[in-house]
C-alpha positions as CSV (number, residue, x, y, z in Angstrom):
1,X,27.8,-11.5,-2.9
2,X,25.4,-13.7,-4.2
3,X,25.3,-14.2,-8.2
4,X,23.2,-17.3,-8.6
5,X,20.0,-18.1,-10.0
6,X,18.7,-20.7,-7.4
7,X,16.0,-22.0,-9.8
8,X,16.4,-25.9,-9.2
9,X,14.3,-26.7,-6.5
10,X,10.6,-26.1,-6.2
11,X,9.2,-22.6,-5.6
12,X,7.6,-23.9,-2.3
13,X,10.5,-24.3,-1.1
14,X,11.7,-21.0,-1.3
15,X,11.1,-18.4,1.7
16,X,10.8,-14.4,1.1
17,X,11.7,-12.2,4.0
18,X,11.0,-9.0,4.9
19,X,14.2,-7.0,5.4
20,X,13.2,-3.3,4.9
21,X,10.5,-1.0,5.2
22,X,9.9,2.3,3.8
23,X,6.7,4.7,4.1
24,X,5.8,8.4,3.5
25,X,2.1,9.0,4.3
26,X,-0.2,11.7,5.4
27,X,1.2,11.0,8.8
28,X,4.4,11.0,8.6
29,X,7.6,11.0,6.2
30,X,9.3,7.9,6.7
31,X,8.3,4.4,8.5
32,X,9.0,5.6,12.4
33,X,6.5,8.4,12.2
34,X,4.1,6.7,10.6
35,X,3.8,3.8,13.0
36,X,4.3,6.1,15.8
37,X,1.2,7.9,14.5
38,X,-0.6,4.7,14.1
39,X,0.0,3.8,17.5
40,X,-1.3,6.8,18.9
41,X,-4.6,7.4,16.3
42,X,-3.1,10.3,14.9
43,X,-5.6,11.3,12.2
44,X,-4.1,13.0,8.7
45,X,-7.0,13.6,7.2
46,X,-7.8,17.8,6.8
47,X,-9.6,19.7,4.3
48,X,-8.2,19.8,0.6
49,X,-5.4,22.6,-0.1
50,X,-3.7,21.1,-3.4
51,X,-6.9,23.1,-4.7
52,X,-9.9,25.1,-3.6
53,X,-12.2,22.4,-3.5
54,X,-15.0,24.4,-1.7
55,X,-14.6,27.2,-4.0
56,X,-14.8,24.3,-7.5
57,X,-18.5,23.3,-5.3
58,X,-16.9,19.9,-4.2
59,X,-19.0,17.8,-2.3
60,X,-15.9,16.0,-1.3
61,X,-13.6,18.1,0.4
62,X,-11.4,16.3,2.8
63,X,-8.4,14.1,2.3
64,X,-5.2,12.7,3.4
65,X,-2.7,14.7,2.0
66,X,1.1,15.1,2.9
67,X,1.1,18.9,3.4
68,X,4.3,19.0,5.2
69,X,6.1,17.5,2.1
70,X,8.7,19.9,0.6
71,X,10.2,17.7,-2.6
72,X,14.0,19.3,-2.4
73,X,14.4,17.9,1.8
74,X,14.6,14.7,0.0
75,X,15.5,14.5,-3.5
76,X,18.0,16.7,-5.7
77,X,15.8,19.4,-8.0
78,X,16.6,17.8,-11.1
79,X,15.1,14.5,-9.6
80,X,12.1,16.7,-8.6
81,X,12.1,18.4,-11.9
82,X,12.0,15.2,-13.7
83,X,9.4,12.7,-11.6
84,X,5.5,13.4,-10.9
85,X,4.7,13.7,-7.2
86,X,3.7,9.9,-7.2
87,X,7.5,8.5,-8.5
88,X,8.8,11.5,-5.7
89,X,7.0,9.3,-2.9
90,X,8.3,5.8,-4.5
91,X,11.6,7.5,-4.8
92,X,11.7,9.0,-0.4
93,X,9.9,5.4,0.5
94,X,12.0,3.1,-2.1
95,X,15.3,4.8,-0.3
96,X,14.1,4.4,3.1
97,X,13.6,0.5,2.9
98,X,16.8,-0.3,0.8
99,X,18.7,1.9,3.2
100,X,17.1,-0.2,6.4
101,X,18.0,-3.2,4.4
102,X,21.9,-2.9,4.5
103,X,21.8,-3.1,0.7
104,X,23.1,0.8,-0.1
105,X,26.5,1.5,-0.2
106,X,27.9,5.3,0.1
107,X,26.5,6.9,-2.8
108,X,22.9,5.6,-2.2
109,X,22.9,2.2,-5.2
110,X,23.5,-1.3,-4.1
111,X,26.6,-2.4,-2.8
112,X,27.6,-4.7,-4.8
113,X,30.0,-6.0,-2.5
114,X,27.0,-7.3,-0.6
115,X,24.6,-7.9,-4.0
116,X,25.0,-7.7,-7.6
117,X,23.1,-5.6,-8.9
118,X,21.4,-7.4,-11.8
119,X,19.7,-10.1,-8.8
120,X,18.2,-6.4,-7.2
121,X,14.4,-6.1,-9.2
122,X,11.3,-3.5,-8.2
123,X,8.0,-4.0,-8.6
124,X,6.0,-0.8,-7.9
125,X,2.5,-0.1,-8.5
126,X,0.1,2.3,-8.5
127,X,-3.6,3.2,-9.7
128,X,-3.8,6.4,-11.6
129,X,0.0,7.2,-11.6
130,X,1.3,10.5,-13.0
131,X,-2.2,11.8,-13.5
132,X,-1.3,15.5,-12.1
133,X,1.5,15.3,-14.4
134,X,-0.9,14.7,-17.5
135,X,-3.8,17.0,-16.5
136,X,-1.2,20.3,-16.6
137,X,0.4,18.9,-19.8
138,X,-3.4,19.2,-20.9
139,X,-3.7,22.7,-19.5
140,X,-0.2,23.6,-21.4
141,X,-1.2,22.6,-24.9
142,X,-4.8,24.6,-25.0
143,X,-3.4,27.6,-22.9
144,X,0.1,27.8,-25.0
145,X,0.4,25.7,-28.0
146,X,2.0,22.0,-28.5
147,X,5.6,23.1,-28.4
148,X,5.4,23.7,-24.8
149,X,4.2,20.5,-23.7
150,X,7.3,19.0,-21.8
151,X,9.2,16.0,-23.5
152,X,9.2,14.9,-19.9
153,X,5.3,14.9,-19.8
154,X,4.7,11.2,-21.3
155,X,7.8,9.6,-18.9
156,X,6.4,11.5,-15.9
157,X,2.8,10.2,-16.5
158,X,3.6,6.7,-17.0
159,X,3.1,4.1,-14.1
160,X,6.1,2.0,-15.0
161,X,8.4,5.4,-15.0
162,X,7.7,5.2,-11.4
163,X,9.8,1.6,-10.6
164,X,12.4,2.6,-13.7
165,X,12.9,5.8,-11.6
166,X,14.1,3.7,-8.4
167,X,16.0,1.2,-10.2
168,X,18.0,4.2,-11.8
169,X,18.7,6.1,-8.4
170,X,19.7,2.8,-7.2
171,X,20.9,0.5,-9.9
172,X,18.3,-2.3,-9.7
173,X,19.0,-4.4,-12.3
174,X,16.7,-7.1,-12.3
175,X,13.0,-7.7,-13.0
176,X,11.2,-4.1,-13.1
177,X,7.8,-3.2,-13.7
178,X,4.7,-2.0,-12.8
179,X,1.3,-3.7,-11.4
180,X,-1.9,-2.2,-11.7
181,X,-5.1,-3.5,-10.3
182,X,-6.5,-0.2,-8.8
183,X,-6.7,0.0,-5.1
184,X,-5.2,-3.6,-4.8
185,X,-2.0,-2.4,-6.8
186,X,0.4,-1.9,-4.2
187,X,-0.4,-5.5,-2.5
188,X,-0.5,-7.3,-5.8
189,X,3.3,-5.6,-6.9
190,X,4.4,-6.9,-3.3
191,X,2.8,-10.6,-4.1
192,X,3.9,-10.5,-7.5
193,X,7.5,-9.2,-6.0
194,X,7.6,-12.7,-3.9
195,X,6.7,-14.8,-7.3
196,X,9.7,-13.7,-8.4
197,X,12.0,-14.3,-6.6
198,X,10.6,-17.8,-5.7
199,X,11.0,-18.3,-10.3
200,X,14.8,-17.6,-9.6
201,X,14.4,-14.2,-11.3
202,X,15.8,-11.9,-8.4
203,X,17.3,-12.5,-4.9
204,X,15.8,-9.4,-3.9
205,X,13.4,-7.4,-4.9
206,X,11.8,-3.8,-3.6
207,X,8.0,-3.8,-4.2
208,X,5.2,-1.5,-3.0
209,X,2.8,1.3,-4.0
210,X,2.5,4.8,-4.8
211,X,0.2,7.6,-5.5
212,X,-0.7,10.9,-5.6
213,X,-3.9,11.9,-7.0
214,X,-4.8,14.2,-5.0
215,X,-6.2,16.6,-8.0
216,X,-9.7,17.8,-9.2
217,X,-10.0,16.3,-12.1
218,X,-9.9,12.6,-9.9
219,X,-11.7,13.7,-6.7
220,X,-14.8,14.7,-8.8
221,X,-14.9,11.5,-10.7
222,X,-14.8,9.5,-7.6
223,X,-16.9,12.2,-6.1
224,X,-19.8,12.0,-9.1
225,X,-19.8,8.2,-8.6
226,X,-20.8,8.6,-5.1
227,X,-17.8,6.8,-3.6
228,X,-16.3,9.9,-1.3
229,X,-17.7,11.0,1.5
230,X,-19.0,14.3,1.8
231,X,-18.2,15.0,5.4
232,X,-18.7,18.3,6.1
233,X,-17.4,18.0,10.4
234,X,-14.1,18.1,11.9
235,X,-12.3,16.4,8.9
236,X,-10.4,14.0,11.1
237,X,-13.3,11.7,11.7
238,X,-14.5,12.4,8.4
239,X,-13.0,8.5,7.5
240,X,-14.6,6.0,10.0
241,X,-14.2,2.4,8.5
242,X,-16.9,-0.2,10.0
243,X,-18.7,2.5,11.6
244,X,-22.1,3.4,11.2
245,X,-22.0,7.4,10.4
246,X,-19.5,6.4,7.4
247,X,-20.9,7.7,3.6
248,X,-17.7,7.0,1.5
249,X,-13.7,6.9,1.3
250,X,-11.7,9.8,2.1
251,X,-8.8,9.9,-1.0
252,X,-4.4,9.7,0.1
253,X,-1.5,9.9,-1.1
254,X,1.7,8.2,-0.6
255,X,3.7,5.2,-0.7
256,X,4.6,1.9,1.2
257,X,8.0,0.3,-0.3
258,X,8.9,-3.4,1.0
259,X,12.8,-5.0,0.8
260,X,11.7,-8.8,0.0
261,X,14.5,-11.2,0.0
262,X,15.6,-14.4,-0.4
263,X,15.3,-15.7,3.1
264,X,18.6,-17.7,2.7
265,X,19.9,-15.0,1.2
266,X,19.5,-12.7,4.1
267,X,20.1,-15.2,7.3
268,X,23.8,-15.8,5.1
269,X,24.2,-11.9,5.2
270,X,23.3,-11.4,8.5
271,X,20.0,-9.3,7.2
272,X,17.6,-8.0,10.1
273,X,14.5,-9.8,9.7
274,X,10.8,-8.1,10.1
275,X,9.1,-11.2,9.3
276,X,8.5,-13.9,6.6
277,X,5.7,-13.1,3.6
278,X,4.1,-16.6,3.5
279,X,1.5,-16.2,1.3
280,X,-0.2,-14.4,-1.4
281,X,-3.3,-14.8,-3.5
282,X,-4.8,-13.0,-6.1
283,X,-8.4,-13.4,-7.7
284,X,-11.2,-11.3,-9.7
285,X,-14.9,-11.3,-9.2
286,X,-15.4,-10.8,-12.3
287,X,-18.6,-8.8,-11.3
288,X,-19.0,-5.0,-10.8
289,X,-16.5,-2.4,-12.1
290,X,-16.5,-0.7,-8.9
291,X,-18.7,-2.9,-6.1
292,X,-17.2,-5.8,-4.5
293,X,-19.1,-9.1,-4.5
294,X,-21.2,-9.0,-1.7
295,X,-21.1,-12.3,-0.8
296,X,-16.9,-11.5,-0.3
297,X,-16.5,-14.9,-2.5
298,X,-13.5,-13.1,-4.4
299,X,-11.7,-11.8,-1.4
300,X,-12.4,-15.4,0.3
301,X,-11.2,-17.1,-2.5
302,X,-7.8,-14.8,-2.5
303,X,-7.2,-15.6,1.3
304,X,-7.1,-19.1,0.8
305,X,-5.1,-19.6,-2.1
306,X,-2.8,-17.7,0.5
307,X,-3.3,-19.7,3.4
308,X,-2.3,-22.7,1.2
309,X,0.8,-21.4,-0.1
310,X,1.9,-20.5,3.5
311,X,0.7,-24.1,4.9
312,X,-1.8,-22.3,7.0
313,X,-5.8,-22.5,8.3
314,X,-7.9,-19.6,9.2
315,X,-7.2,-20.9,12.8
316,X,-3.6,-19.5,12.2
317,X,-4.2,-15.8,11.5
318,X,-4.7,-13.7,14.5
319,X,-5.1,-10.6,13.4
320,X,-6.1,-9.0,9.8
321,X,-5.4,-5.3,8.6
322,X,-8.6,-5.0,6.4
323,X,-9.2,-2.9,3.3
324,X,-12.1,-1.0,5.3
325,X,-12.5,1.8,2.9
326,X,-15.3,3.8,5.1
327,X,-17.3,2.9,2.1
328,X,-21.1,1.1,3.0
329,X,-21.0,-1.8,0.6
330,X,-16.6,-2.5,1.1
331,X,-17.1,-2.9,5.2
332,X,-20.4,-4.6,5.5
333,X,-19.0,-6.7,2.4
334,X,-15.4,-7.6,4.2
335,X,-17.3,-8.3,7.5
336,X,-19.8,-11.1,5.9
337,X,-16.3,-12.3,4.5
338,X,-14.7,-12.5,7.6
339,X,-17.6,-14.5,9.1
340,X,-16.9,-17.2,6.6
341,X,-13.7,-17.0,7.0
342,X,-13.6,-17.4,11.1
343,X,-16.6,-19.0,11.7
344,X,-16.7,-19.3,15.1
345,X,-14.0,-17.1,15.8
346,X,-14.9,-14.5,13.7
347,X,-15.7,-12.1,16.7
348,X,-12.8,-13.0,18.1
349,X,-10.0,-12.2,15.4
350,X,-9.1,-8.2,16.2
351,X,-9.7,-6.4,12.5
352,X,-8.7,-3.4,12.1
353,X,-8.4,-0.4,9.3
354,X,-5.5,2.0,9.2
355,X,-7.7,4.1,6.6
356,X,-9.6,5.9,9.1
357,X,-6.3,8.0,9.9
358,X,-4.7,8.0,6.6
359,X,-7.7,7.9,4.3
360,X,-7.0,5.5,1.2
361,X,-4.1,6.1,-1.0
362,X,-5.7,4.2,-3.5
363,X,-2.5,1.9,-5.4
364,X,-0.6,2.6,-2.1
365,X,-3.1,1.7,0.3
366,X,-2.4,-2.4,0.4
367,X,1.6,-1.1,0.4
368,X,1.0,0.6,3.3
369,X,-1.0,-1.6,5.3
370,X,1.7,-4.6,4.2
371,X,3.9,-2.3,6.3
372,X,1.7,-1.7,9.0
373,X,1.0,-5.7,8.9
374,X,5.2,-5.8,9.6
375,X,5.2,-3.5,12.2
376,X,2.4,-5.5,14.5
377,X,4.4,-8.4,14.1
378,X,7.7,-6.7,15.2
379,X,6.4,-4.7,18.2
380,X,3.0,-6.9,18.9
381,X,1.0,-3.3,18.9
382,X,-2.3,-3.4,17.0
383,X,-3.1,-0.1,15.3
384,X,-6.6,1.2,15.6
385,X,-9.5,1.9,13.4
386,X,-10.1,5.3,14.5
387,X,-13.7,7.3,14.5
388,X,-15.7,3.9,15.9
389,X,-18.6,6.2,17.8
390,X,-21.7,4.7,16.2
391,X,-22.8,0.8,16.0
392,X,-23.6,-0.9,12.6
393,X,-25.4,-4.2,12.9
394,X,-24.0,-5.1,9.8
395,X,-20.5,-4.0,10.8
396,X,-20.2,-6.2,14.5
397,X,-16.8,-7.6,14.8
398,X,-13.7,-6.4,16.9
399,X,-12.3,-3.7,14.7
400,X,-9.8,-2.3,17.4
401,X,-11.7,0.7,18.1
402,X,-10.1,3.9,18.8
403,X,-7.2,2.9,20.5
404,X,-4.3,0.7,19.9
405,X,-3.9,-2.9,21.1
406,X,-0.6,-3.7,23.0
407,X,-0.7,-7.7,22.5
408,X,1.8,-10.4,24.4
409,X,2.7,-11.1,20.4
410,X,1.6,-11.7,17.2
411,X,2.2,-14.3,15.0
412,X,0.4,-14.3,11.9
413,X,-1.3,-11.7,9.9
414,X,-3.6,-11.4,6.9
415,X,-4.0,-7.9,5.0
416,X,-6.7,-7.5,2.4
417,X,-6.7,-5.6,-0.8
418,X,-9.8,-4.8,-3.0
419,X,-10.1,-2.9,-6.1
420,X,-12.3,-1.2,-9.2
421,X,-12.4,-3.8,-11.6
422,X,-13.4,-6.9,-8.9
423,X,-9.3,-7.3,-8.2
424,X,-8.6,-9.0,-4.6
425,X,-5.3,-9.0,-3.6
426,X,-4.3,-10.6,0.2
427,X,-0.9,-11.2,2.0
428,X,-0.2,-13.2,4.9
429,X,2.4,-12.1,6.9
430,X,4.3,-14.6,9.7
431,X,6.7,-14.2,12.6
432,X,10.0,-14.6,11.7
């Protein structure tokens, strides 16, 4: 049991590896069915039932929901009672990774025969948090008065409720809070996870994504702003990142949870290693509310202040999980950045989107994909971007169309993050 604070020597020389992994996503409940599905090109994306969305006169109608989620198969009913739906999928995903971490002891909180608790943080972030939450507190108060608003309702709605709600099943003790930076959330709360631990603040930390805004009230704002797409055909190629038929995202839910840890600290406690998180950077355009900078200077900017941290070039990634929203302006505006980045090689560097069969779960979305990015390097597999049927000249590099990749082995990996508000978040992931 480790109990030290380790904050002598410089942060770069201070490793973080990956030691668990924990998902629920509209393709599976826990980490083994969602990579299966990735593997395989499974689409999750159906028509909306958490509401009649054709009857409201949505334009947008599809999404990637988790339909076959029933709350009490995972979590006790006063744990349901008391969380929103997004804090439910931090809680299934949070449990998932500790557990595949060795950290848990018999009644589900850290051993602290293998850790104290107080060197255990989580950073878990999200976009819109416990927005279903608030809307039917909303619906409560006009309908029936301001006495039967739920004490719970502000706790359930707030973002940071989400991380205290892990740390309390579990008894995380250290550094807990949570990041918001829209769609680049999740990646940033991993990043931010790694900073940590490299200050001397934690030994380990659990750090991801959630959301679940799956609800009218945010479908038609992202709807009226012309960001979804209004696919009206089968709704499983309804989200086609890079591909020329795309008009606009297709909204998720979900989470991605990581187990980051000191890297000395695991190898000492005989930790199973995914791989090593070598790099982060963060940056805004300081542009657009909502569009990227088409020139991709922000996301470029945030890839090499990662690249420097890990000690690596361009030359050293060989493959990259983009943010590839299905959007027009996000794709052709991550391709042009990946030229820059590659040069040469950019048609040569396999890119690929795990959005098409997920959709994007918005504060979750880089969470996921940081798992996804752990799961090429362990198995060497490169998960598809699904729906590629129709060329887009501004959209002309190898995106791994429909079909998985089975590689000899890959060693390092870049995943991209991108959200309202100009934030760019990237991770570099490396072989262990």
């Amino acid at each position: 049991m480790s109990n030290e604070r380790h904050a002598g020597s410089g942060t770069q020389d201070i490793r973080i590896a990956v030691t668990g992994l924990g998902a629920i996503t509209p393709v599976g409940l826990n980490t083994e069915a969602t990579w299966q599905s990735f593997v395989e090109g499974v689409s999750g994306i159906g028509p909306i039932t958490h509401f009649d969305a054709e009857g409201m006169g949505f334009s947008a109608r599809i999404a990637g929901q988790i339909n076959n989620y029933e709350a009490t198969d995972h979590l006790d009913r006063k744990t349901v009672k008391r969380n929103d739906r997004v804090t439910q999928f931090a809680l299934v995903a949070g449990r998932e990774a500790l557990d595949d971490a060795g950290l848990l002891g018999e009644d589900g909180r850290i051993d602290p025969d293998i850790m104290a608790p107080e060197r255990v943080g989580c950073y878990v972030g999200s976009g819109v948090g416990g927005v279903g939450t608030l809307v039917e507190a909303e619906a409560v108060l006009q309908e029936r008065g301001q006495r039967r608003v739920s004490p719970l309702a502000v706790p359930m709605v707030l973002i940071d409720s989400t991380p205290g709600a892990v740390a309390i099943e579990h008894n995380l003790r250290g550094p807990n809070m949570a990041h918001v930076s829209a769609c680049a959330s999740g990646a940033n709360a991993i990043g931010e996870a790694a900073e940590a631990i490299k200050r001397g603040r934690a030994d380990v930390m659990v750090a991801g994504g959630a959301e679940a805004a799956i609800i009218p009230v945010t479908v038609a704002g992202f709807q009226n702003m012309g960001a979804l797409s209004k696919w009206d055909g089968d709704p499983k190629v309804g989200s086609r990142p890079f591909d020329g038929l795309r008009d606009g995202f297709v909204m998720g839910e979900g989470a991605g949870i990581l187990v980051l840890e000191r890297w000395d600290h695991a190898v000492a406690r005989g930790a199973r290693i995914y791989c090593e998180l070598a790099g982060y950077g963060s940056t805004c355009d300081a542009g657009h509310i909502t569009a990227p900078s088409e020139d991709g200077d922000g996301i470029l900017r945030a890839i090499q202040a990662a690249l420097e941290e890990a000690g690596l070039t361009p030359d050293d990634i060989q493959y990259v999980n983009a943010h590839g929203t299905s959007t027009e302006l996000n794709d052709k505006t991550e391709t042009v950045a990946m030229k820059t980045l590659f040069g040469d090689r950019a048609h040569d560097v396999p890119i690929s989107s795990t959005k098409g069969m997920i959709g994007h779960l918005l504060g979750a979305g880089g969470a996921v994909e940081a798992f996804a990015c752990c799961k090429v390097i362990e198995t060497g597999i490169l998960p598809p971007t699904i729906n590629q049927t129709t060329p887009d000249p501004t959209c002309d590099l190898d995106y791994v169309p429909n079909q998985a990749r089975h590689t000899e082995g890959v060693d390092v990996v870049l995943s991209n993050s991108l959200g309202f508000g100009g934030h760019n978040a990237c991770l570099i992931f490396r072989r262990a």
